[in-house]
C-alpha positions as CSV (number, residue, x, y, z in Angstrom):
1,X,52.7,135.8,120.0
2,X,55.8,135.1,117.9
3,X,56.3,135.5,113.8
4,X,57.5,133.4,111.4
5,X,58.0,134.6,107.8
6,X,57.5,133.0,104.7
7,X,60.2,133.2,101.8
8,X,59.3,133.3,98.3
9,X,60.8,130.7,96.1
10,X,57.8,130.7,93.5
11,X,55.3,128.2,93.8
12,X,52.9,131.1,94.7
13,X,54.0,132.9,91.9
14,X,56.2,135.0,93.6
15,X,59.5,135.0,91.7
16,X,57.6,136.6,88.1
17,X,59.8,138.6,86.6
18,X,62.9,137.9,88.3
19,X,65.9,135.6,86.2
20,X,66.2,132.3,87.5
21,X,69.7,132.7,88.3
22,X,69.0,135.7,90.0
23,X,66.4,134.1,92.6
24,X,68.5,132.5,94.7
25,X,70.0,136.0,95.6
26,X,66.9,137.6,96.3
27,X,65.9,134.6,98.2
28,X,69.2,134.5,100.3
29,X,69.0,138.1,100.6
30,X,66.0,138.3,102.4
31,X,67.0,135.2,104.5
32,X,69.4,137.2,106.0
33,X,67.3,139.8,105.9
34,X,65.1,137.8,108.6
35,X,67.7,136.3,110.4
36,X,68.5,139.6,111.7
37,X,65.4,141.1,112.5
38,X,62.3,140.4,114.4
39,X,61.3,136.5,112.7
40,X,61.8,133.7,115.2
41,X,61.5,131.2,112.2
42,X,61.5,131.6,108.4
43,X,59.2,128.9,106.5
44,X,58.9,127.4,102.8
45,X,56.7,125.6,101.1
46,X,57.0,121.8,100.5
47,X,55.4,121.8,96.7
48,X,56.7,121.4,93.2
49,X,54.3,123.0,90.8
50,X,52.9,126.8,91.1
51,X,49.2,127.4,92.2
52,X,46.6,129.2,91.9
53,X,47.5,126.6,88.5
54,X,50.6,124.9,87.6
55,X,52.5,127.1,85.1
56,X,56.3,127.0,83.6
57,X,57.3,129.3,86.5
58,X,60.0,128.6,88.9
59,X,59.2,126.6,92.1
60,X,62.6,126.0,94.3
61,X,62.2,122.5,96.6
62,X,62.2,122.7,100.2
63,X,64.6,120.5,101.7
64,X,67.2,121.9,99.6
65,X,66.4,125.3,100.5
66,X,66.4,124.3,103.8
67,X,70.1,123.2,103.8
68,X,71.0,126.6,101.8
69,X,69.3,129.1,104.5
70,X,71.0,126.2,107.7
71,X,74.2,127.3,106.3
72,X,73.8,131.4,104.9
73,X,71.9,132.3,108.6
74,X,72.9,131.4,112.0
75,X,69.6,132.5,114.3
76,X,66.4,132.1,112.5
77,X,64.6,128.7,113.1
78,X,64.1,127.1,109.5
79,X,60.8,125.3,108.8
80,X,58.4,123.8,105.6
81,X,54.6,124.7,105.9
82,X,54.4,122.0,104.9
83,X,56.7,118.5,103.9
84,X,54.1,115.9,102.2
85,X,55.0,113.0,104.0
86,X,53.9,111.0,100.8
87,X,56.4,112.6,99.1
88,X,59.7,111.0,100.4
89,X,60.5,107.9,102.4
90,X,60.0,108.7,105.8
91,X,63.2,107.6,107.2
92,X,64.8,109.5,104.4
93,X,63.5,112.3,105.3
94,X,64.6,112.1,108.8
95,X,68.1,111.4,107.6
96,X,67.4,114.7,105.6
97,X,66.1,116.5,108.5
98,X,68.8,115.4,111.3
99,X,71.9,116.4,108.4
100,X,70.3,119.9,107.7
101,X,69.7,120.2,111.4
102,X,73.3,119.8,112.2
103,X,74.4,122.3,109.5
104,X,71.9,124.3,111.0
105,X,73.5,124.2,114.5
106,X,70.0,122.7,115.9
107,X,67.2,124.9,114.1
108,X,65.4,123.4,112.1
109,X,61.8,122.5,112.1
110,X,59.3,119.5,110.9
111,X,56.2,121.1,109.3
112,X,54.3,117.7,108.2
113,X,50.6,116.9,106.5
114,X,49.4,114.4,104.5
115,X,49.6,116.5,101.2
116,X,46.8,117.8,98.6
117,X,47.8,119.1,95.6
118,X,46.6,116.3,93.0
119,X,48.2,117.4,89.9
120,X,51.7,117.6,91.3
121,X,51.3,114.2,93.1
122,X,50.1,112.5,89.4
123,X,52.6,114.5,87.2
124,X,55.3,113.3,89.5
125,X,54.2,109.7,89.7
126,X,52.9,109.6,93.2
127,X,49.2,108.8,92.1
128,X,46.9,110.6,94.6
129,X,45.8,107.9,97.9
130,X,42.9,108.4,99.3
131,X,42.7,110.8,102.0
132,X,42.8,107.8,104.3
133,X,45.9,106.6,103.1
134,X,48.2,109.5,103.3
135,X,46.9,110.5,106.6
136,X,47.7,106.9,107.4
137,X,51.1,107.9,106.4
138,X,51.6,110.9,107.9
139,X,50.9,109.2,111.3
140,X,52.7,106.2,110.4
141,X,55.6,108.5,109.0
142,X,55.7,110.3,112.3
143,X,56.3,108.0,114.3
144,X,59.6,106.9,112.5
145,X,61.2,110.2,112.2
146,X,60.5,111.0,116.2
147,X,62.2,107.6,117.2
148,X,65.0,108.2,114.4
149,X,66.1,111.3,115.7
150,X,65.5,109.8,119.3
151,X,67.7,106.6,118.7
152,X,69.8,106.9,116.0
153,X,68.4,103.4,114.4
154,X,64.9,102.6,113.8
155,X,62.9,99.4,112.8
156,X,58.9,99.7,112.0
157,X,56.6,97.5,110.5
158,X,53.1,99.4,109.9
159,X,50.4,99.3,107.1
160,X,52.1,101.8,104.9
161,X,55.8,101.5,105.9
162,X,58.1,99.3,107.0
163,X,61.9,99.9,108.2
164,X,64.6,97.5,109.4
165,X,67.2,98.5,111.2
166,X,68.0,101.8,109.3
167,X,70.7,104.1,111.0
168,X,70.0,107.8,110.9
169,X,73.8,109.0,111.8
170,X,74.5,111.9,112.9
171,X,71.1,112.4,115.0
172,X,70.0,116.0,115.0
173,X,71.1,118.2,117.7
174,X,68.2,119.3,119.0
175,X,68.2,117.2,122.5
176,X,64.6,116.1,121.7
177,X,64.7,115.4,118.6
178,X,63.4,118.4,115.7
179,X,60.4,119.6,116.9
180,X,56.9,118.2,114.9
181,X,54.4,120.4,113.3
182,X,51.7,118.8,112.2
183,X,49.5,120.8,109.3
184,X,45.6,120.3,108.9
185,X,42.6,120.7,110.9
186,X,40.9,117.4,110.1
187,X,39.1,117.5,113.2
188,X,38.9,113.5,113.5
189,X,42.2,112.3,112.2
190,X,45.0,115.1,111.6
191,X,43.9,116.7,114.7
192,X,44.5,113.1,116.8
193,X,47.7,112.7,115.2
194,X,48.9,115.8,115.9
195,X,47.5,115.7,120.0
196,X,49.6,112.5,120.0
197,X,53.2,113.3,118.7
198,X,53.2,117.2,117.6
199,X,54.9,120.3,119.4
200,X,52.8,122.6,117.2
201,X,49.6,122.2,114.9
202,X,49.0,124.5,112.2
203,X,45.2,124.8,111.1
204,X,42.6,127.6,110.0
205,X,43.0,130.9,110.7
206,X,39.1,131.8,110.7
207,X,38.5,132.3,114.4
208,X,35.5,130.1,114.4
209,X,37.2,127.3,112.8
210,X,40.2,128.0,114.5
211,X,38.1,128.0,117.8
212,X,36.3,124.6,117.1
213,X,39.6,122.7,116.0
214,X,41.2,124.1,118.9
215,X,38.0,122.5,120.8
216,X,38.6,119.2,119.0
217,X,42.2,119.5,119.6
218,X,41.8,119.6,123.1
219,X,39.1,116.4,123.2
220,X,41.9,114.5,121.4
221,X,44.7,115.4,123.9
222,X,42.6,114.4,126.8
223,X,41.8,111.2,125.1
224,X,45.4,110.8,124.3
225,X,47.3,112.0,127.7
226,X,49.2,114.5,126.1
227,X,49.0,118.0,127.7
228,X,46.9,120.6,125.7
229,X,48.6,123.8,127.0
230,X,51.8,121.8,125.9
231,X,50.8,122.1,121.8
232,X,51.3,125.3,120.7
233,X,48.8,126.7,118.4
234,X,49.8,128.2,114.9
235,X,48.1,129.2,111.6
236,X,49.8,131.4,108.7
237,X,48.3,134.5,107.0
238,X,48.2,136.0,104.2
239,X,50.2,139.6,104.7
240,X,49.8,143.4,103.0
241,X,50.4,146.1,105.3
242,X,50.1,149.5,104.2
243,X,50.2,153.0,105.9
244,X,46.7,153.8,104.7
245,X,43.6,151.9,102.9
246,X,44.8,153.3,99.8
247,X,48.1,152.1,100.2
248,X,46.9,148.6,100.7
249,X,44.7,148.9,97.6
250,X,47.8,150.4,95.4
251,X,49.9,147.3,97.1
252,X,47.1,144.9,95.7
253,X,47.2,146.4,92.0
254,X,50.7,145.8,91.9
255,X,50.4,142.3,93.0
256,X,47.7,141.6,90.4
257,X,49.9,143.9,87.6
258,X,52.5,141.5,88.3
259,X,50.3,138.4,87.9
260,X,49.1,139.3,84.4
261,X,51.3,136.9,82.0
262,X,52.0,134.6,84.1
263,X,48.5,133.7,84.7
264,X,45.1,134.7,83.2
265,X,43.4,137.6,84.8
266,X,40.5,135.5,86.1
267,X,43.2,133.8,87.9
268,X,44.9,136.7,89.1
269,X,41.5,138.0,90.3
270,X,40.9,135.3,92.2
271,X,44.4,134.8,93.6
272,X,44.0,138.4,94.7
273,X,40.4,137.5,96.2
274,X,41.6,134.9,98.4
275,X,44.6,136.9,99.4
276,X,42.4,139.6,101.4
277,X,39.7,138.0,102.9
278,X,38.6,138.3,106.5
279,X,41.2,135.9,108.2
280,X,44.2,137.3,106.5
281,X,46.3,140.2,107.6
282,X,45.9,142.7,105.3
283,X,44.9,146.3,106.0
284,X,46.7,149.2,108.1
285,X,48.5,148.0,111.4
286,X,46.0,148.8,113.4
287,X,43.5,146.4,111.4
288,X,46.0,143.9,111.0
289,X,46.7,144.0,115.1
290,X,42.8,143.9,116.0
291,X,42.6,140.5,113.8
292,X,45.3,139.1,115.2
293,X,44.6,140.1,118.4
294,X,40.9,138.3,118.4
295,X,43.1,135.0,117.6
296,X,45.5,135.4,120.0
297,X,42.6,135.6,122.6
298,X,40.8,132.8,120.9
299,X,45.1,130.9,122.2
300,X,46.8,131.6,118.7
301,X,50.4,131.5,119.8
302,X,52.4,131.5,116.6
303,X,51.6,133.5,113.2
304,X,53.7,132.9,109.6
305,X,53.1,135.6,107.1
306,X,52.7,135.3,103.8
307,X,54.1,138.5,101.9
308,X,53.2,138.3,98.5
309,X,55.1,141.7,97.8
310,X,58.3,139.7,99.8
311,X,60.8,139.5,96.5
312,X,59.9,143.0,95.3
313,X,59.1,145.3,97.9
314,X,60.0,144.7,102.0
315,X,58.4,147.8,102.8
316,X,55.4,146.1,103.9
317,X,56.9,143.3,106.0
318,X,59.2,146.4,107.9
319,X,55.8,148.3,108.7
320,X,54.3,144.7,110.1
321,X,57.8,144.8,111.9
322,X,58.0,148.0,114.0
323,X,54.1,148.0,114.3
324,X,52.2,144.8,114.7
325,X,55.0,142.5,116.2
326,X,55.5,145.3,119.1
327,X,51.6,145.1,119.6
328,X,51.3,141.4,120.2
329,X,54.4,140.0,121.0
């Protein structure tokens, strides 16, 4: 298995507390942080208002980001879990990409979906398509970045898009082009897409849904001609490790402590709820290693943490460090 590691930069509320012209330090910090350590990728998210509900808090954009950590690190692959394809022109994007790529030195990475997150898509003006349309998109969109970074010049006339002639100069410098992740386990479309052009999917955690998409993945790849073993499997976790159960707990308290203001406690409850449930890796290492390891059996190849505690505390992504990573790498 190998890790990647999720950044904060807010949109899941983890920045409270901390001066907005102080979170790009704590932010670059543990970049760095991760670029020298045991991380083969660090991720962001591609979203512009906070969840568990949209609030006045902070939430730093992706692609920007992106160009910040290409530049302040040197190892680390940088990725989005995920871009919303709906969200910027397609070919812009991959003139986006193939410049941060190049600042990068050739590490950058294409998390892609269709996008969910209906109030952000109406507040900014995007409406919200029908789940057929942006996964139209996303397969549409695709295609056009992987023969823009192939090329240099694309042209594409599709249903949702169309491109003539546009030059995306300098390509990246990744010899095949930036590698595709595509998000979501829609077991009839995203899957398909993603057996046709991705690298890597991301979908469920849950090993039985990660199991049956994994089935379903396969039937599409053999349909398609694209070689299974090829796709490397990924899902993300949520992370808290602590040295004891009642470490974990304490860790949990201070997570929710934190919450309180910026949210109502219902909320916080229920962010906390969905933080620790049975697919996530929280607990002691030796509970986080046993979940993991049941994925990693199931083909799970590739795990991004999510450490709420990340901007506050790193005590808890060191312990998943010296004893988890060892145990399933």
């Amino acid at each position: 298995m190998r890790f990647g590691l999720f950044i904060p930069q807010g949109w899941r509320l983890d920045l409270v507390g901390i001066e907005p012209d102080k979170q790009w330090a704590v932010m670059r910090e543990l970049a760095g942080y991760a670029d020298d350590s045991a991380w083969d990728s660090l991720w962001v998210y591609d979203h512009f208002h906070t969840v568990p509900m949209p609030t006045g808090e902070a939430t730093h954009e992706a692609w920007s980001l992106m160009s910040a950590y290409a530049a302040s690190t040197s190892r680390i692959k940088l990725g989005q879990m995920c871009t919303a394809m709906s969200y910027r022109n397609p070919v812009y994007l991959a003139k986006v990409a193939a410049t941060a790529d190049v600042i990068s030195g050739g590490r950058i990475q294409m998390g892609i979906g269709g996008g969910w997150y209906e109030h952000e898509w109406r507040a900014y003006g995007y409406g919200f398509p029908s789940a057929g349309v942006r996964l139209g998109r996303l397969d549409e969109g695709v295609q056009i970045m992987r023969d823009a970074w192939r090329d240099g010049k694309v042209s594409f006339t599709g249903k949702h898009y169309q491109i003539d002639g546009a030059i995306v100069a300098p390509k990246p410098l990744q010899d095949s082009g930036i590698p595709l992740w595509i998000a979501g386990g829609g077991e009839k479309v995203t899957l398909r897409i993603a057996a046709k052009y991705a690298q890597y999917t991301n979908f469920s955690p849950e090993p039985t849904a990660f199991a049956r998409k994994s089935e379903a993945l396969a039937q599409h790849c053999d349909d398609v001609g694209t070689d299974f073993a090829a796709v490397v499997r990924s899902v993300n976790v949520n992370a808290v490790v602590g040295a004891s159960d009642a470490d974990v707990k304490g860790r949990l308290q201070r997570i929710r402590d934190r919450l309180i203001g910026a949210i109502p406690e219902a909320a916080a409850d229920g962010y906390i709820a969905g933080t620790t449930g049975p697919d996530s890796a929280v607990g002691t290492p030796e509970q986080v290693v046993e979940r993991l390891g049941k994925l990693r059996e199931l083909g799970c190849e590739y795990v991004i943490c999510y450490f709420p505690e990340a901007a506050y505390d790193r005590s808890s992504i060191e312990r998943f460090e010296q004893e988890v990573i060892p145990a399933l790498s």
